[in-house]
C-alpha atoms as one frame of an Amber mdcrd trajectory, in Angstrom:
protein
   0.000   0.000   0.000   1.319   3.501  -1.098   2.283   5.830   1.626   2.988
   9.592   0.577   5.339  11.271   3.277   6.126  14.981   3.516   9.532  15.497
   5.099   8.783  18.965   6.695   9.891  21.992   9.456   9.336  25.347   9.522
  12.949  26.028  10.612  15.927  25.759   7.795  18.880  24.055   8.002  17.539
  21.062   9.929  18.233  18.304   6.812  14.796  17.854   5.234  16.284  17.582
   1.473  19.444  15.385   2.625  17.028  13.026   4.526  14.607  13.492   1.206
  16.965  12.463  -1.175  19.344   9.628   0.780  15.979   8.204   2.705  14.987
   7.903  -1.008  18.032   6.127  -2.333  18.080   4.068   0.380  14.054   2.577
   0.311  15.272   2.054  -3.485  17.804   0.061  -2.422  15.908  -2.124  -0.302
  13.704  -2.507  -3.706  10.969  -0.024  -3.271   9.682   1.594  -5.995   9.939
   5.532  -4.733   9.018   8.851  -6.077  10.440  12.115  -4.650   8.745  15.180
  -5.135  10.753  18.384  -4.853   8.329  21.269  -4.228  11.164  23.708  -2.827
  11.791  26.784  -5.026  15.566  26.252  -4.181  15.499  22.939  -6.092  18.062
  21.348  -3.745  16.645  17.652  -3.569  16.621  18.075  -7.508  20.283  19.068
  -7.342  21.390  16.462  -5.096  19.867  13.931  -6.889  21.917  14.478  -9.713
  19.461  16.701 -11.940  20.363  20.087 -13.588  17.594  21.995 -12.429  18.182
  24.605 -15.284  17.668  22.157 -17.881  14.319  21.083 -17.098  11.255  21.319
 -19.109   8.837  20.084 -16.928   8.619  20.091 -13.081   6.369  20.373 -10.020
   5.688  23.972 -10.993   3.993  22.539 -14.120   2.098  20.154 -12.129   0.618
  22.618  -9.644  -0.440  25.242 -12.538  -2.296  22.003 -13.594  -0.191  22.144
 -17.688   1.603  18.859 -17.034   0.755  15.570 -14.521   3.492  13.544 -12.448
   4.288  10.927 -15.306   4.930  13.891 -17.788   7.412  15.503 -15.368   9.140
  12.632 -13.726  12.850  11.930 -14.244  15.034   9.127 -13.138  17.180  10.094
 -10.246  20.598   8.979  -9.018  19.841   6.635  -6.897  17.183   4.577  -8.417
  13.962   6.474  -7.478  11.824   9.017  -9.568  12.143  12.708  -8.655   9.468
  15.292  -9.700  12.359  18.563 -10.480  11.706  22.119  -9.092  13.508  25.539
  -9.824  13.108  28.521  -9.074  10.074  29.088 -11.605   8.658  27.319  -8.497
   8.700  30.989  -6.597   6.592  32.220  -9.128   3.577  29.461  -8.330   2.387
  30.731  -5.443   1.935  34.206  -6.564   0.330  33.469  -9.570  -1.778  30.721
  -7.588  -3.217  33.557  -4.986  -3.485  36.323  -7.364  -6.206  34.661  -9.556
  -9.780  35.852  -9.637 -11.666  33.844  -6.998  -8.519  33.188  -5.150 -10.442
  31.501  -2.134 -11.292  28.916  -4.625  -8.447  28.693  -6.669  -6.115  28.230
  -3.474  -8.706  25.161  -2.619  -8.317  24.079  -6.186  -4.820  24.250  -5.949
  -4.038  22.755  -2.689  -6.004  19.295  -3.920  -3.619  19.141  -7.495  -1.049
  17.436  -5.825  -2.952  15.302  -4.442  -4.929  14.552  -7.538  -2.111  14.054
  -9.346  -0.238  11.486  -6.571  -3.477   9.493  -6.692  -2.911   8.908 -10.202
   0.163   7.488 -10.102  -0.372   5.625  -6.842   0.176   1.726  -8.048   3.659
   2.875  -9.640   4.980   3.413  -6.357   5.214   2.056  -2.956   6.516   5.249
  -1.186   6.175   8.774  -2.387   8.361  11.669  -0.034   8.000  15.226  -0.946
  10.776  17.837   0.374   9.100  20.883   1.721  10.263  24.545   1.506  11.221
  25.699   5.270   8.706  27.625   5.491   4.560  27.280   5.540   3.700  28.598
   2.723   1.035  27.556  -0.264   3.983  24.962  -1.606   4.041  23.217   1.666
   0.219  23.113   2.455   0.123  21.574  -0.842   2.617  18.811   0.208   0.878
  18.601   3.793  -2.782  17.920   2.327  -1.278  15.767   0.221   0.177  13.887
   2.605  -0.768  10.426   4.903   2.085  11.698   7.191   4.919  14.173   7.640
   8.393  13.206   8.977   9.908  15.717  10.875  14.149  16.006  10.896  15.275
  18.031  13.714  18.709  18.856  15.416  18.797  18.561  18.795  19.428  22.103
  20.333  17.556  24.169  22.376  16.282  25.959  19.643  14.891  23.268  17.330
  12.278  22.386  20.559  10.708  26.024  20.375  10.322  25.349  16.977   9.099
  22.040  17.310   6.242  23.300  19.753   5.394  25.695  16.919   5.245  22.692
  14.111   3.108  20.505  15.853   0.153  23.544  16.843   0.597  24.526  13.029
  -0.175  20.819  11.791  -3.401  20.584  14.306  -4.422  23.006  13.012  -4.077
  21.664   9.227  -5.722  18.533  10.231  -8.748  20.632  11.571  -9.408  22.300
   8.365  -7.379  20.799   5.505  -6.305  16.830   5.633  -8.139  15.181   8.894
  -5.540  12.299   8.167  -2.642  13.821   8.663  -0.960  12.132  11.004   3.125
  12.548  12.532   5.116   9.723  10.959   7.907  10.324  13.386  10.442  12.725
  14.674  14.160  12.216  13.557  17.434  13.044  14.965  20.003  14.847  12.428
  22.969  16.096  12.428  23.753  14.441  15.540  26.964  14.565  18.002  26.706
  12.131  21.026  30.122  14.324  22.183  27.887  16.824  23.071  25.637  17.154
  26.525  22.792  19.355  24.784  22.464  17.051  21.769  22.338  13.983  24.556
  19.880  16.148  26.937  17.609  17.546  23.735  17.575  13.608  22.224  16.326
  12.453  26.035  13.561  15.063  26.322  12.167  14.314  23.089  12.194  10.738
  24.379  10.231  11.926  27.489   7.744  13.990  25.452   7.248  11.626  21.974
   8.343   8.218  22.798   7.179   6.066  19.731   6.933   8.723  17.555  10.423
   9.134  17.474  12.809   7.055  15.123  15.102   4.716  16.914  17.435   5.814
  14.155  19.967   8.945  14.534  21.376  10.417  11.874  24.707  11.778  12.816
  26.697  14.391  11.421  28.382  13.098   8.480  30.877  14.334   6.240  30.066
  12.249   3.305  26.075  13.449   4.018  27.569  17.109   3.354  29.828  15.926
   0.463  27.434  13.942  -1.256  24.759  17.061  -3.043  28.097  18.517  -4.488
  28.780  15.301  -6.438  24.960  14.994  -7.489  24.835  11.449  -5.156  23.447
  10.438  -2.260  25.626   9.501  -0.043  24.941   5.740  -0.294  25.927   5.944
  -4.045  29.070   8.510  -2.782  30.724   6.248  -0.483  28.205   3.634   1.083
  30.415   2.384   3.914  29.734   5.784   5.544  28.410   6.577   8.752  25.791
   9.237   7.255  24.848   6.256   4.236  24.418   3.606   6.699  22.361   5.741
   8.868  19.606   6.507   6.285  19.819   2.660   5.304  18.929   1.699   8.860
  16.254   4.900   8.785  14.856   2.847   5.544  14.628  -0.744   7.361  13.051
   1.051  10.301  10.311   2.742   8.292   9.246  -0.233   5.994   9.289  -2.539
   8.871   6.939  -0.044  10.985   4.417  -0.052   7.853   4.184  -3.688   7.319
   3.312  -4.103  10.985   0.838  -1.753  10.443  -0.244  -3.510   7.685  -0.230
  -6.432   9.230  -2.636  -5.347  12.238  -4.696  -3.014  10.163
């Protein structure tokens, strides 16, 4: 059964695309068939997955606006998964989105393409991710009601817990008026250093306050993980002995094994 994942925080920096694009590789590699949607303007995941962002004649803009669907504007990624490209005449999407006659209906409209178009691709894939801007903007709502879940990477400093308290009132709220079914897939350590108390003291008080809905997997900082968009790779395909590779491999096995137990039981 399909299961469409937004990776998604309002705060930057936190490693939504590098846990988009090497969570990707690695579910291919355990033979899942996987598309990644890039709906950030900055076209990193696109980038890192070894596609020239400039050179693209379709992407996720032309899906939104409705001109193209997901088949027409899928690519084959490094890595072994399908990527849906974005640029920056992503930016231009949402303005042109809420400037349109009617826009209270239009934004509706708009919000449920994605989803539309993700529906009719469904039995061509067994996960779907889509890397959200870091921000909440249309582009994100669009990935969120899209959504059966959102998986949120976080580093563990003081900081990224205000922010945290912010994400989950923002996402009640979306499931009050937008996508009832949204549910939290799981909150994931990145970036992390065990040498440090406030990353150990951060990691136990998320334990405290999420228990299961946090991934038994850490993803720790990694210089192959920071190497790896450079080259156009994910890091499994980079250097897959790595700590950063093997990380999202075990983030992979933890994920498929949580949704055939679910599958199982449901």
């Amino acid at each position: 059964m399909i299961r469409t994942i937004a990776i998604a925080n309002q705060k930057g920096g936190v490693g939504k695309t590098t846990t988009a694009v090497n969570l990707s590789a690695s579910m291919a590699a355990h033979q899942r068939r996987v598309l990644l949607i890039d709906v950030d303007p900055q076209g990193n995941a696109t980038m890192g997955a070894g596609i020239n962002k400039n050179g693209i004649e379709q992407s996720v803009y032309t899906v939104l606006l409705g001109e193209a669907g997901l088949i027409d504007a899928r690519v084959k990624a490094q890595g072994g998964f399908d990527l849906i490209p974005a640029n920056r005449e992503l930016a231009g999407a949402e303005i042109e989105m809420v400037s349109m006659p009617d826009r209270e209906t239009k934004l509706k409209d708009a919000i449920h393409t994605l989803k539309a178009a993700i529906d009719a691709v469904a039995d061509q894939y067994d996960y779907i991710f889509i890397d959200c801007p870091p921000t909440l903007n249309l582009l994100t709502l669009n990935a969120l009601c899209a959504a059966d879940s959102v998986l949120i990477p976080m580093q563990c400093e003081y900081y990224a817990l205000e922010g945290l308290s912010d994400l989950v009132q923002t996402l009640r709220k979306l499931q009050q008026q937008l996508n009832p079914d949204l549910v939290i897939e799981g909150l994931l350590r990145t970036m992390y250093d065990n040498r440090m108390s406030l990353s150990q003291q951060v990691a136990a008080q998320l334990e405290q306050h999420f228990g299961d809905k946090l991934f038994k997997t850490v993803i720790p900082r990694n210089v192959r993980l920071a190497e790896a968009p450079s080259h156009g790779l994910p890091a499994l395909l980079l250097d897959k002995a790595s700590k950063g590779a093997q990380a999202y491999m075990a983030l992979a096995e933890e994920l498929i094994a949580k949704h055939e137990v679910a599958v199982t039981h449901g």
